[in-house]
N, C-alpha and C positions, 0 to 999 in steps of 0.2 A: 518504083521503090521510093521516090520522092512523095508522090501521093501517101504512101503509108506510112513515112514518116512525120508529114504535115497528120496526117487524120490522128495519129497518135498525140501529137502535141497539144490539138485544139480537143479530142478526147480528153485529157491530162485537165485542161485549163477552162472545160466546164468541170471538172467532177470537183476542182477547188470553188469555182463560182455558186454550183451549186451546195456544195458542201457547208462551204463559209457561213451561205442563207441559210441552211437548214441548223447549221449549229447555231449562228445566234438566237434563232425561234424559238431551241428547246427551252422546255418550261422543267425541268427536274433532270436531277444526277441520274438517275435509271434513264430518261431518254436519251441524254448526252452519251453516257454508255453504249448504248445503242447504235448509236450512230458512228461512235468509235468504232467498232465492232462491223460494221455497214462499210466502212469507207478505208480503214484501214487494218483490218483483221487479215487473217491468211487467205482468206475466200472474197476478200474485200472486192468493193469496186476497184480500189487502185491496184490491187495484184491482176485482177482481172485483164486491164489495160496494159500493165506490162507483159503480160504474160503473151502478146502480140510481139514481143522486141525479138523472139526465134527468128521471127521474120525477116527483119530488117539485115542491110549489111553490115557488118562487123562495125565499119568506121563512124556511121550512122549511131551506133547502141551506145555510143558514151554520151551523146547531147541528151537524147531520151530518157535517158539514166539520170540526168543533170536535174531537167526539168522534171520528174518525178520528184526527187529529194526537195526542189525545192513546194511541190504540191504539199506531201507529207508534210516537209517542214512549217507548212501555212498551217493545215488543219490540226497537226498536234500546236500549236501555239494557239489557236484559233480554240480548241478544244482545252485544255489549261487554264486560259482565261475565263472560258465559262463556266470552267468549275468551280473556280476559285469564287467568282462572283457568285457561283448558283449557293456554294457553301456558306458564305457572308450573309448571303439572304435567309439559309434558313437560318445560320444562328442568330442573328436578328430577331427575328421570327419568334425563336425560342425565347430566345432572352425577354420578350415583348409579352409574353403569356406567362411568363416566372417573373415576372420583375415584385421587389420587396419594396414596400412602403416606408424607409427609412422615417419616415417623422410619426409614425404611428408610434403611440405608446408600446414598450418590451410588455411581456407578460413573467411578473416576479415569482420565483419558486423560491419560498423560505428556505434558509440553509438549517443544516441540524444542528442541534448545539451538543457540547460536549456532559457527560452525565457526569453531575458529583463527586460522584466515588471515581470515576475513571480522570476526572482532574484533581483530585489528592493524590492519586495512583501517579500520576505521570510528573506533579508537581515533587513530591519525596522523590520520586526514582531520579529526575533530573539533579535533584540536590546532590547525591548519594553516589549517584555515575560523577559529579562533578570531584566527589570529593575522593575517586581513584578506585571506588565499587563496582564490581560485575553484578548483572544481573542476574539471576540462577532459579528453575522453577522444575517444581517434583509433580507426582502425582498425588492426587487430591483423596486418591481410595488409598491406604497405607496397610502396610504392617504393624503389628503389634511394635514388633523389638522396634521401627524406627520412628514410629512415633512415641514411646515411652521407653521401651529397655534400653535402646541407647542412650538415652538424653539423661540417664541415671535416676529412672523411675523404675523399678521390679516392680514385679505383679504387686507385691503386698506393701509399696509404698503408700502413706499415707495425700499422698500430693494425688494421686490419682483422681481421690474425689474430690480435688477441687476443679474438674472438669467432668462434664456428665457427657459420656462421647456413646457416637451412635456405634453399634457394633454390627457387624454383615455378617448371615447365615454361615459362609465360610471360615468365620473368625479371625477377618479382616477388619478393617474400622474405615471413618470417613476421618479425615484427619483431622484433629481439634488446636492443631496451631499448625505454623511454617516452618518451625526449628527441624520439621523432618527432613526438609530437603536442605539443611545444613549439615546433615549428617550423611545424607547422601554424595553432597559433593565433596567433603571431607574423603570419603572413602576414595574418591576418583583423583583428588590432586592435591599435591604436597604444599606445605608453607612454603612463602607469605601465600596467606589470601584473602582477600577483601568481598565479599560479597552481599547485594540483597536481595532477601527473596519477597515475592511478592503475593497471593495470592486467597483464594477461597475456603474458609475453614466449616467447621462445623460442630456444635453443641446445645444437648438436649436443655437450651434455657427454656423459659418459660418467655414468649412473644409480650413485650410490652412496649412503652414508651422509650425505654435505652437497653433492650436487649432483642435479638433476633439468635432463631437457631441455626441461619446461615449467615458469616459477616466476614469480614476481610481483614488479611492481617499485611504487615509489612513488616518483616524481620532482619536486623543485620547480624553478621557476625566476620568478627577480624581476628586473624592466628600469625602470631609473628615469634619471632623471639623477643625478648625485652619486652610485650605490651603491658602494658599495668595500667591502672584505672582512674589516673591524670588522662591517659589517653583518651579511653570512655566517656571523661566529661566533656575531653573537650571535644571530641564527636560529636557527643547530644547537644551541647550549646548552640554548635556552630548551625546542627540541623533545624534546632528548634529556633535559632535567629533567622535564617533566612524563608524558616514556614511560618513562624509567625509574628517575627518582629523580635526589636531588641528588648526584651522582657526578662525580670528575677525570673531565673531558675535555681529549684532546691532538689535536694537526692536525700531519700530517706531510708532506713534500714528497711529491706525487708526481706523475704525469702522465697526462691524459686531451687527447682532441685538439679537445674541442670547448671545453674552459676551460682559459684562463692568466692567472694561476698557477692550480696545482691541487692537492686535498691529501685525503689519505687521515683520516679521522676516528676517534680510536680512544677507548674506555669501559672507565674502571676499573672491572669489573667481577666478584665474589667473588674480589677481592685480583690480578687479573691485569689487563693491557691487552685490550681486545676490537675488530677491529676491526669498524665499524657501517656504515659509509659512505662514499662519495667524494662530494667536493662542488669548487668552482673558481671565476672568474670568468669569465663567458660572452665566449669567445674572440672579436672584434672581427670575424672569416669568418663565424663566425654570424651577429651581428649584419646585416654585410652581406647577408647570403644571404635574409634576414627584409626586406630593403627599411630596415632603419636605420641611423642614422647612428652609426657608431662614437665618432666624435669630441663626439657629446651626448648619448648614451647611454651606461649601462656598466649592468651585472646578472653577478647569481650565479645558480646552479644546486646543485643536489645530489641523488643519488640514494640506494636502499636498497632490499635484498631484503626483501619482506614473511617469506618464508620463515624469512630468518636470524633477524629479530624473534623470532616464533614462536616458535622452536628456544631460542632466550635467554631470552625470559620466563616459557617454559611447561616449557622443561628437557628437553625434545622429545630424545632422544639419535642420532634417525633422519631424515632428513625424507621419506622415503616412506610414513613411518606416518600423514602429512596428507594423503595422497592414497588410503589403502588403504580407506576406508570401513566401516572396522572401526567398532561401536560401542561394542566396549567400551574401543577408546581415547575416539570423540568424545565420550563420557557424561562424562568428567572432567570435562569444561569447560562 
């Protein structure tokens, strides 16, 4: 019994001797593996040699037992080590075939620049949100009533022709201003409300140097009780100082169908008059046509070519040149 308890010990303490040498040789995770799997698996060498302890006396199987755990204990440590090392090596390795040339010159990818009309757009609307304005936007294909019959144009108004609008086989239209979707949102929410809308219009001009038959508007309109038309000015003042400087402004008589009174807005501008804008107070037919009450509501309105902006601040001498998608104009900006 002594003999097979010695043959078991010195079995036990070559398969760590050998084991040891064979792990440190391996050359890859997959061998190492291997050899885990060889030495300490369920079919392993080391179960193999315990699987001899039936044998032994009883009192004898706890030493054998001892020096096993501490065999195992060697080559999973023994095996751990090499992993860890064999892993350091490849990422090494890897890093060493990826490695970035920090002092090599970046290679520059030009950034885009913002489009003309999209920074008048964003420049007004910031103004406008600043001054307690929502911003509100309709559809571009309209209705007749809400492009003209409610704004207090009928069919047989005379104001009609001073817009040459496209008409759709349906007997829809493209819409030739943005006061549509003031009437839109009227219909959906009650006074106070401050809005501006912003957006793409359409009319049959004739294409030249300051006209296009598709061009951009940006309209406000304010419904309160009490508004009256100190209000309005000091609206358009305060919009037209922070768009284009502290400059004379003048308001001239004129006329539109859906505001009364109504008046043209004109910017001293490099020593001349400019005009910029129409603006009014929202005619009392609107009102009604929105479900309000004229007689406890009152509101202003006012419009402006995003286009004309452009052409003003940027010195634009054409306005086809913001739609030609030339880049060596849009890089200026």
């Amino acid at each position: 019994m002594a003999t097979q308890l010695s043959e078991l010990e010195t079995q036990l303490e070559d398969l760590r001797i050998e084991g040891t040498e064979a792990i440190a040789t391996s050359q890859t995770l997959e061998e190492l593996e291997q050899l885990r799997i060889n030495y300490l698996g369920k079919k392993g060498k080391v179960s193999v040699v315990l699987g001899a302890m039936g044998k032994l006396d009883p009192s004898d199987r706890p030493r054998i037992g001892s020096v096993a755990n501490e065999v195992k204990k060697a080559l999973e440590t023994g095996l751990e080590d090499k992993r860890t090392a064999l892993q350091r090596a490849q990422l090494e390795a890897q890093l060493q075939s990826e490695t970035l040339d920090v002092t090599m010159p970046g290679v520059y990818h030009s950034q885009g620049r913002i489009h003309p009309l999209n920074g008048i757009i964003d420049r007004a609307l910031d103004i406008f949100v600043g001054l307690g304005y929502t911003v509100a936007s309709g559809p571009e294909m309209e209705t007749d009533y809400y492009n003209f019959e409610a704004l207090n144009t009928p069919p047989d108004h005379p104001a009609r022709d001073m817009q040459d609008t496209f008409y759709l086989p349906d007997g829809n239209l493209l819409r030739t201003h943005t006061s549509s979707v003031q009437i839109r949102y009227m219909e959906e929410h009650q006074p106070p409300i401050r809005i501006v809308a912003p957006g793409r219009v359409y009319r049959r001009d004739t294409v030249d140097a300051t006209h296009a038959a598709v061009f951009h508007q940006i309209e406000l309109l304010a419904i309160e009780e009490g508004l009256q038309f100190t209000d309005l000015k000091g609206t358009i003042k305060e919009f037209l100082r922070q768009m284009f400087g502290d400059l004379p402004v003048r308001f001239r008589a004129s006329y539109f169908p859906f505001t009364e009174p109504s008046a043209e807005v004109d910017l001293q501008w490099q020593g001349k008059w400019l005009e910029v804008l129409g603006c009014g107070m929202v005619d009392p037919n609107v009102l009604k046509a929105a479900g309000y009450d004229p007689e406890k509501y009152t509101g202003f309105a006012a419009g402006f070519g995003v286009e004309r902006f452009a052409m003003v601040l940027h010195q634009i001498d054409d306005i086809r040149r913001v739609y030609a998608s030339d880049l060596r104009f849009l890089r200026q900006f």
